[in-house]
N, C-alpha and C positions, 0 to 999 in steps of 0.2 A: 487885852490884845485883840485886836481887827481882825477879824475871817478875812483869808485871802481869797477863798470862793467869792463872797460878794463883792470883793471890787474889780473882778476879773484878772487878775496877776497870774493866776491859777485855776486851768480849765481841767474841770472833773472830768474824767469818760464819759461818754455818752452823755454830753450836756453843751447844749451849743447856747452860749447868751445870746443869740441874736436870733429869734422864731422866724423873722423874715429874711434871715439868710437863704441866697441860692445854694442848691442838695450839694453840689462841688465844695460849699464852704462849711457844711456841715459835714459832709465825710471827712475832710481834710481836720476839723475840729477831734475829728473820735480818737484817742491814744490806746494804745491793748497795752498788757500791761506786762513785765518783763517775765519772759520766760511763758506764754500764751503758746507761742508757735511751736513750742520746742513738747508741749504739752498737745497740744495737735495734731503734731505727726507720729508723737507716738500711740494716741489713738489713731491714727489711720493706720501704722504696721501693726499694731498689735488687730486690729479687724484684720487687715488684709491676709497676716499669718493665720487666724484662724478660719478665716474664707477654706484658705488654702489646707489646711488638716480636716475643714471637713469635706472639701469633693476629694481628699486622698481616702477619706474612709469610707466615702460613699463607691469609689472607684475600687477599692481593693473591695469590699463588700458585694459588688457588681459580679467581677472578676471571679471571689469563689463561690458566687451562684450558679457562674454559669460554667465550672465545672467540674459542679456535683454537687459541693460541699454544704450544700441547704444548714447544716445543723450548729453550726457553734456561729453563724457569721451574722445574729440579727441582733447584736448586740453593738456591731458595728454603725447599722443606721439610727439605731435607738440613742448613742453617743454623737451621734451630728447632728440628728433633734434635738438632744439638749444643744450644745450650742448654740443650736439656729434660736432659740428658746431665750437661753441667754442675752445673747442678742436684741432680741425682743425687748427683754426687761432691760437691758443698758438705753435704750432708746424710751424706754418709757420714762425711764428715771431722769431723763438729759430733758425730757420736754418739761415736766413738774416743775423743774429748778425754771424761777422768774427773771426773765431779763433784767439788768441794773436798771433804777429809775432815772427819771431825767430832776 
């Protein structure tokens, strides 16, 4: 049976047959792949929720420093460094992963 990749019927992601194509015909070549976006924005609310729990923790932490309550509340920033932590290594782990080849 004949690859449809090599006679061009069927264009792979990020793979454009024609090297001297202008960038307009090469973006236009690139396909994502079902269900990408739906995957993308649930990482951007799942960051953005936890942006948002930690200046709540760092604000409530703020709050009963200042008034008084020094003694139970350093557990509160020590919980949004992790996150921020977390974070860190989500980001680390997303650059390792190799782009598709051409």
């Amino acid at each position: 049976m004949p690859d449809p990749y090599r006679n061009g019927s069927i264009t792979e992601p990020y793979r454009n047959s024609d090297p001297d194509a202008a960038r307009s015909d090469q973006q236009s070549n690139v396909t994502t792949t079902p269900g990408q976006q739906a995957i993308v924005l649930a990482a951007l609310f799942i960051g953005l929720l936890l942006l948002g729990v930690q200046l709540w923790l760092l604000t409530v932490a703020l709050d009963l420093y200042l008034a008084g309550l020094a003694g139970p509340i350093w557990s509160l920033p020590v919980i949004s460094g992790l996150i921020f932590l977390g974070g860190l290594f989500v980001l680390r782990v997303l650059k390792k992963q190799s782009p598709p080849r051409a």
